[in-house]
mmCIF file of the C-alpha atoms, coordinates in Angstrom:
data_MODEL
# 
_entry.id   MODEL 
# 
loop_
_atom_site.group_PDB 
_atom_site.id 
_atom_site.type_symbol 
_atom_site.label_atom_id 
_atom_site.label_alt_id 
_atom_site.label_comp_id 
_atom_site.label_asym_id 
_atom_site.label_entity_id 
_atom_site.label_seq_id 
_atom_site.pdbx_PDB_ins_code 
_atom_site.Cartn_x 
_atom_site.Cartn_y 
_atom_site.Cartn_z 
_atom_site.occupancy 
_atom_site.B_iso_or_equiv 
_atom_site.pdbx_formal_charge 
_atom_site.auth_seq_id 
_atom_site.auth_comp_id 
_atom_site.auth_asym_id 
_atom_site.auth_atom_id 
_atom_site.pdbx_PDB_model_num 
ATOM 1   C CA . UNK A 1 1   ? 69.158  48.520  3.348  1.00 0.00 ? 1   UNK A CA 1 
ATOM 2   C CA . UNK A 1 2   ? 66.282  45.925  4.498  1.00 0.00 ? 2   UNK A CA 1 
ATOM 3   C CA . UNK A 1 3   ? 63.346  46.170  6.412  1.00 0.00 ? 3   UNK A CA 1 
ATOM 4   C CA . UNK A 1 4   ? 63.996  45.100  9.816  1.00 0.00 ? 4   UNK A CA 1 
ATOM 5   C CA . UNK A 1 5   ? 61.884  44.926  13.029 1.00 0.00 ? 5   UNK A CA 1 
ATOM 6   C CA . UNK A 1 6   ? 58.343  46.259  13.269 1.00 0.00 ? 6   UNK A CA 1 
ATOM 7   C CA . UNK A 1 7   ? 57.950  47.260  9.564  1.00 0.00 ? 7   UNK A CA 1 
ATOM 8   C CA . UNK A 1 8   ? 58.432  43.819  8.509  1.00 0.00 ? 8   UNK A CA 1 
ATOM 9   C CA . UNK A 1 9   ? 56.297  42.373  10.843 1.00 0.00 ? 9   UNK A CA 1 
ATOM 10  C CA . UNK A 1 10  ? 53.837  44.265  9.558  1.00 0.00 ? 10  UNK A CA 1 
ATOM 11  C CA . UNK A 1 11  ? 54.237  43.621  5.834  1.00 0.00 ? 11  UNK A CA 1 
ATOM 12  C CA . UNK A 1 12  ? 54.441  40.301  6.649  1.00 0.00 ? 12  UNK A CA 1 
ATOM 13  C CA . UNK A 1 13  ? 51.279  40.546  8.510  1.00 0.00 ? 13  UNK A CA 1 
ATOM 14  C CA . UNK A 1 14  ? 49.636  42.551  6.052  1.00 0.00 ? 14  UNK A CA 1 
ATOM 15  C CA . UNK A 1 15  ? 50.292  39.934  3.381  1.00 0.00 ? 15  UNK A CA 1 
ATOM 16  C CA . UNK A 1 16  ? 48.940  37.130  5.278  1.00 0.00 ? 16  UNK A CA 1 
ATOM 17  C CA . UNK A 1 17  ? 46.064  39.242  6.578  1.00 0.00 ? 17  UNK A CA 1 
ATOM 18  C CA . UNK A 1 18  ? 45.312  39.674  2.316  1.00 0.00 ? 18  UNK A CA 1 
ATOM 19  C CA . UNK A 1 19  ? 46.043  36.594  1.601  1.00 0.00 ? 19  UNK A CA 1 
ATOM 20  C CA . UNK A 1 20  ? 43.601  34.526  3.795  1.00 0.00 ? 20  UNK A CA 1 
ATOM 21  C CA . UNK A 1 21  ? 40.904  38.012  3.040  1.00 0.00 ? 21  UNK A CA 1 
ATOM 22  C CA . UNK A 1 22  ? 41.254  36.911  -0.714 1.00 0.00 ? 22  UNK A CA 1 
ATOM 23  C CA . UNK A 1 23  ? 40.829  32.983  0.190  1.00 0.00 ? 23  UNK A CA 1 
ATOM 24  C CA . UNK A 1 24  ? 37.644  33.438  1.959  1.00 0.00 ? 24  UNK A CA 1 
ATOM 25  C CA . UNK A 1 25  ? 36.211  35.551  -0.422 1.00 0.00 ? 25  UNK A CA 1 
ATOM 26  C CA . UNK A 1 26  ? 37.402  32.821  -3.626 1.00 0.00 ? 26  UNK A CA 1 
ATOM 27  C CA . UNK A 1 27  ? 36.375  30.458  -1.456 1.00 0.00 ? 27  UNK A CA 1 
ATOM 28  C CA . UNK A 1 28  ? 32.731  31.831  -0.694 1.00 0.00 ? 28  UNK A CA 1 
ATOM 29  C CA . UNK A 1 29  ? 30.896  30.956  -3.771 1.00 0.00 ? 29  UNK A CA 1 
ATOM 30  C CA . UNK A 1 30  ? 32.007  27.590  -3.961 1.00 0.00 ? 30  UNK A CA 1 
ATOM 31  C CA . UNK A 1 31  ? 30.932  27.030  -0.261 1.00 0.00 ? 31  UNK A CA 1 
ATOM 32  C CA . UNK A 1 32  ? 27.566  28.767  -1.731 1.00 0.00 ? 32  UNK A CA 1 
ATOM 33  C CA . UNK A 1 33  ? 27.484  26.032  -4.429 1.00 0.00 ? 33  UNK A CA 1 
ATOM 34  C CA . UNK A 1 34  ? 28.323  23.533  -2.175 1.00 0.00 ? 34  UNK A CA 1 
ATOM 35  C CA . UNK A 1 35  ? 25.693  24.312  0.317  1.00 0.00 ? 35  UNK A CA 1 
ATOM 36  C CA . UNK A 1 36  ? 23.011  25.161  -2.530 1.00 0.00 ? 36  UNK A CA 1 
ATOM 37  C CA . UNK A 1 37  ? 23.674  21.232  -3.644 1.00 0.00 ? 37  UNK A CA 1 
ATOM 38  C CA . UNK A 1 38  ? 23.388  20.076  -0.424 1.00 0.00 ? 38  UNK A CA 1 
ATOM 39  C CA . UNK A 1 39  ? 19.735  21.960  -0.028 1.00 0.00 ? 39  UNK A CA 1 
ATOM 40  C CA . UNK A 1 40  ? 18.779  20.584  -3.774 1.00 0.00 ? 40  UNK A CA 1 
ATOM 41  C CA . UNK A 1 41  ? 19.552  16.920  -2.583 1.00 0.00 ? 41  UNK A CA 1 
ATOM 42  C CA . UNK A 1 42  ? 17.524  17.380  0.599  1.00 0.00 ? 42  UNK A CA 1 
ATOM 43  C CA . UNK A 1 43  ? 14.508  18.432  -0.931 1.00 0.00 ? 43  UNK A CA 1 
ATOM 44  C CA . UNK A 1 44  ? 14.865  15.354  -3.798 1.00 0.00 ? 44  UNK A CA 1 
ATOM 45  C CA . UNK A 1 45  ? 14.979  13.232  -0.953 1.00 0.00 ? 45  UNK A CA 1 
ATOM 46  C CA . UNK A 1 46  ? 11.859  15.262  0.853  1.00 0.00 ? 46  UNK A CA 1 
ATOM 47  C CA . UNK A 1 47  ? 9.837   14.666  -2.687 1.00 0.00 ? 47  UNK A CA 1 
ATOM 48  C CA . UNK A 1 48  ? 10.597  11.071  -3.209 1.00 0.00 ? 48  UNK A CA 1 
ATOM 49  C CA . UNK A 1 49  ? 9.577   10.326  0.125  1.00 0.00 ? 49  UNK A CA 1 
ATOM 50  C CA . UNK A 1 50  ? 6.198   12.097  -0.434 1.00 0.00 ? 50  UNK A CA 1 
ATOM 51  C CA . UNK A 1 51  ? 6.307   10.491  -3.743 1.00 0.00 ? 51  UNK A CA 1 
ATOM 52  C CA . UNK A 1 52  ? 6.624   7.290   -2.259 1.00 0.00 ? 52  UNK A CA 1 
ATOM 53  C CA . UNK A 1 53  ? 4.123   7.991   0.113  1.00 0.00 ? 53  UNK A CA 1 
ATOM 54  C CA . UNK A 1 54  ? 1.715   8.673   -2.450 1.00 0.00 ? 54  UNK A CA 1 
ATOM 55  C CA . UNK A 1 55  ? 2.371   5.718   -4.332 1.00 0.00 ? 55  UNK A CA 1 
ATOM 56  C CA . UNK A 1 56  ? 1.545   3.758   -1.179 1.00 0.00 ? 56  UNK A CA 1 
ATOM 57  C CA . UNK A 1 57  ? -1.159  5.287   -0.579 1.00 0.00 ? 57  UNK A CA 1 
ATOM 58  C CA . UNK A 1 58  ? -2.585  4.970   -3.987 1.00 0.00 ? 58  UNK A CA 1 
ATOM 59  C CA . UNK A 1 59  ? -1.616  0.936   -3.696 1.00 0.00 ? 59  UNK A CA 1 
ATOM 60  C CA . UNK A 1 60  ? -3.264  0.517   -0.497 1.00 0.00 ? 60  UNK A CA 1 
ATOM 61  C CA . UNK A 1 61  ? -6.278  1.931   -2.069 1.00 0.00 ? 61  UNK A CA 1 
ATOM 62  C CA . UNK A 1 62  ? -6.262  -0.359  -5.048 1.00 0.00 ? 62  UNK A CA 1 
ATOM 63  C CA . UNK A 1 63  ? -5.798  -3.050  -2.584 1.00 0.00 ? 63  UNK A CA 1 
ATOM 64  C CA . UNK A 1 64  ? -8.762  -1.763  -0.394 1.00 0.00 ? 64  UNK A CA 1 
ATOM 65  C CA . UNK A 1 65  ? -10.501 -1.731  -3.869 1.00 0.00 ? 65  UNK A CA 1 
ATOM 66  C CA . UNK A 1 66  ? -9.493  -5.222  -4.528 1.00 0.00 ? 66  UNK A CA 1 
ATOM 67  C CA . UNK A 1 67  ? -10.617 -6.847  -1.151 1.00 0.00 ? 67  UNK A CA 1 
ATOM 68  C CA . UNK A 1 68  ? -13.704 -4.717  -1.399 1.00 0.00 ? 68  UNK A CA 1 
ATOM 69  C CA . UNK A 1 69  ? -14.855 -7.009  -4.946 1.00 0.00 ? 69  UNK A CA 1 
ATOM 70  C CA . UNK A 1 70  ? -13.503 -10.189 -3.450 1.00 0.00 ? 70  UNK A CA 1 
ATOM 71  C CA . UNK A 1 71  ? -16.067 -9.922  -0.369 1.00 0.00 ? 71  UNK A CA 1 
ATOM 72  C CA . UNK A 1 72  ? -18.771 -8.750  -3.130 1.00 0.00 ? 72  UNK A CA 1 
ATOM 73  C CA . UNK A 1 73  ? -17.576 -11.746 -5.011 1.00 0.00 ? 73  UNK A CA 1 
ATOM 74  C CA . UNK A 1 74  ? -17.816 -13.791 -1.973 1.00 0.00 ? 74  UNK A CA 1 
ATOM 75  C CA . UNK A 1 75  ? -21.411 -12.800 -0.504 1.00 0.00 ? 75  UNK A CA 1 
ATOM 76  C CA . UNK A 1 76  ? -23.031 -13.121 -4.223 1.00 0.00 ? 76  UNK A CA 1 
ATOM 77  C CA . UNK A 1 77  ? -21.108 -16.963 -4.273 1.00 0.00 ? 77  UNK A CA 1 
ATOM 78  C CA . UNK A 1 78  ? -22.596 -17.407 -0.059 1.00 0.00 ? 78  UNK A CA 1 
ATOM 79  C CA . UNK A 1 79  ? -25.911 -16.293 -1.808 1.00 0.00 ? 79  UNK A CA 1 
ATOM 80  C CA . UNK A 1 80  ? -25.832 -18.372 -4.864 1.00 0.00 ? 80  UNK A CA 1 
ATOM 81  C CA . UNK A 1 81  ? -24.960 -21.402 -2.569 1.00 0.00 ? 81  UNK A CA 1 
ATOM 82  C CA . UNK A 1 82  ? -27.634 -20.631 0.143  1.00 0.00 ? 82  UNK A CA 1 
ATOM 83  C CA . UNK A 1 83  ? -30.156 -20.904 -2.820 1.00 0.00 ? 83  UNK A CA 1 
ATOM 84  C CA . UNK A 1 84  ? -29.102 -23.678 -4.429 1.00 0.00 ? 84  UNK A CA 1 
ATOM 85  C CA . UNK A 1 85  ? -28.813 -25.828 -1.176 1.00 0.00 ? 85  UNK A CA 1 
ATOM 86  C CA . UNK A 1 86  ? -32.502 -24.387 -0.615 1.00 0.00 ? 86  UNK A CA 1 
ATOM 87  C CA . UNK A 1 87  ? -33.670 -25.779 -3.611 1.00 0.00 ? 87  UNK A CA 1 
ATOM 88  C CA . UNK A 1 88  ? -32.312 -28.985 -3.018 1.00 0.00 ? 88  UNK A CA 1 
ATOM 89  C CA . UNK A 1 89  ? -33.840 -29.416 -0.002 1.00 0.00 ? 89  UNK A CA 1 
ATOM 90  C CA . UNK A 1 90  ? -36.889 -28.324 -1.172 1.00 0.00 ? 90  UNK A CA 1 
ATOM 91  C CA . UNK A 1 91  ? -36.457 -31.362 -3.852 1.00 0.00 ? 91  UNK A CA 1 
ATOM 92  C CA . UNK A 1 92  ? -35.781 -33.686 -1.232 1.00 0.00 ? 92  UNK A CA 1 
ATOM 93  C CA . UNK A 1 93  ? -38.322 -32.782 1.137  1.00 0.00 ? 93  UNK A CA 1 
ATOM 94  C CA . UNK A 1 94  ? -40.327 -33.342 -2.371 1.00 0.00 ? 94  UNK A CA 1 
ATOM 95  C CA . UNK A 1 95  ? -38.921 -36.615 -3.301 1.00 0.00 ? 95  UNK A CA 1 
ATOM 96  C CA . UNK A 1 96  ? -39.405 -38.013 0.376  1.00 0.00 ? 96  UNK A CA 1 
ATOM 97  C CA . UNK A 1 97  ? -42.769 -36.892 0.795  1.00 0.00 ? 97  UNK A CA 1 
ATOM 98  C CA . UNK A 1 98  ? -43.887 -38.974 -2.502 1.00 0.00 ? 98  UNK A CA 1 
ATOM 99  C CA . UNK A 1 99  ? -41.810 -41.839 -1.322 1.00 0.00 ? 99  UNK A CA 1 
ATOM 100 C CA . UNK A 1 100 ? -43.869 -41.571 1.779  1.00 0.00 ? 100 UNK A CA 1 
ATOM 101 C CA . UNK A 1 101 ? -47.180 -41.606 -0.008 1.00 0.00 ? 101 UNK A CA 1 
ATOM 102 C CA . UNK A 1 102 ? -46.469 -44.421 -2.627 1.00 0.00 ? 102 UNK A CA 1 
ATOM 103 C CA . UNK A 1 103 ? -45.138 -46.177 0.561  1.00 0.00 ? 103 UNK A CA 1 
ATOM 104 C CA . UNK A 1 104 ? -48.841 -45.924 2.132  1.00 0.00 ? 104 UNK A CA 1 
ATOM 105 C CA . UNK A 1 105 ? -50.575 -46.551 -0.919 1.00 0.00 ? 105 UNK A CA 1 
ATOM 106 C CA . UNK A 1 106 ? -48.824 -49.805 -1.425 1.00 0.00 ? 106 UNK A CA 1 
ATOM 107 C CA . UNK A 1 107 ? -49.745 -50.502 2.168  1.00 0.00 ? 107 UNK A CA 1 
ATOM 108 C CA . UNK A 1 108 ? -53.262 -49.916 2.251  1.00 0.00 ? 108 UNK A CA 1 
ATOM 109 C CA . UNK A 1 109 ? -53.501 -51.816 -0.930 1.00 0.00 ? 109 UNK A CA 1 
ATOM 110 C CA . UNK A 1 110 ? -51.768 -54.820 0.499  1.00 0.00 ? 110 UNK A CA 1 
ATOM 111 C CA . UNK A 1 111 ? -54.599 -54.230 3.371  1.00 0.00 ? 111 UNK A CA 1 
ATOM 112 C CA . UNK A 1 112 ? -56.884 -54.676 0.796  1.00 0.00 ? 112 UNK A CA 1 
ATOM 113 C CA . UNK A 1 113 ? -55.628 -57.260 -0.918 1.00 0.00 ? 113 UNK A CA 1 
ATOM 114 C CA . UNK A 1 114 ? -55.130 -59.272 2.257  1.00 0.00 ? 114 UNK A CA 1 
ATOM 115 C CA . UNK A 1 115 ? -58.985 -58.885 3.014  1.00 0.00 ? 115 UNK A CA 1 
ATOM 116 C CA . UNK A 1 116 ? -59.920 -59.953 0.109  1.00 0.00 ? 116 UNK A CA 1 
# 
């Protein structure tokens, strides 16, 4: 006595039907952990990048910082030069205005001497 025809269509059925019922349900919570990594690794990628972006910013502004003190640096040096090239020429204009006048007094002496 076997089971022939419909009846063991059925059982086989049935037992395929349970078996692929009980592989999707074992096989739901490691598609949950799977997906649940997959989520974790997105949003460590999402942070670094706005971790990154942070650090750039905050390097831009040191630069920004930087540049700023060079071109403080810079005018104060302009300045400092400006002045000093100011009082040179005020020195020279000194220096050739008494060359000028020891220049006319040794003149109008030699006038005088010649007259004499």
């Amino acid at each position: 006595m076997g089971i022939e025809g419909p009846t063991l269509i059925f059982l086989v059925l049935t037992v395929i039907t349970g078996l692929v019922i009980t592989g999707l349900v074992l096989a739901l919570p490691f598609y949950a952990i799977w997906t649940y990594h997959k989520r974790k690794l997105e949003e460590i990628r999402a942070h670094r990048d706005v971790r990154v972006t942070e650090e750039t910013r905050r390097a831009m502004d040191e630069l920004r910082q930087e540049f700023k003190q060079l071109r403080d640096n810079s005018s104060a040096y302009d300045v400092s030069i400006d002045t000093a090239l100011q009082r040179l020429e005020s020195r020279i204009n000194n220096v050739e205005q008494r060359s000028r006048y020891s220049e006319s007094v040794e003149q109008s002496n030699q006038i005088q001497v010649g007259r004499q």
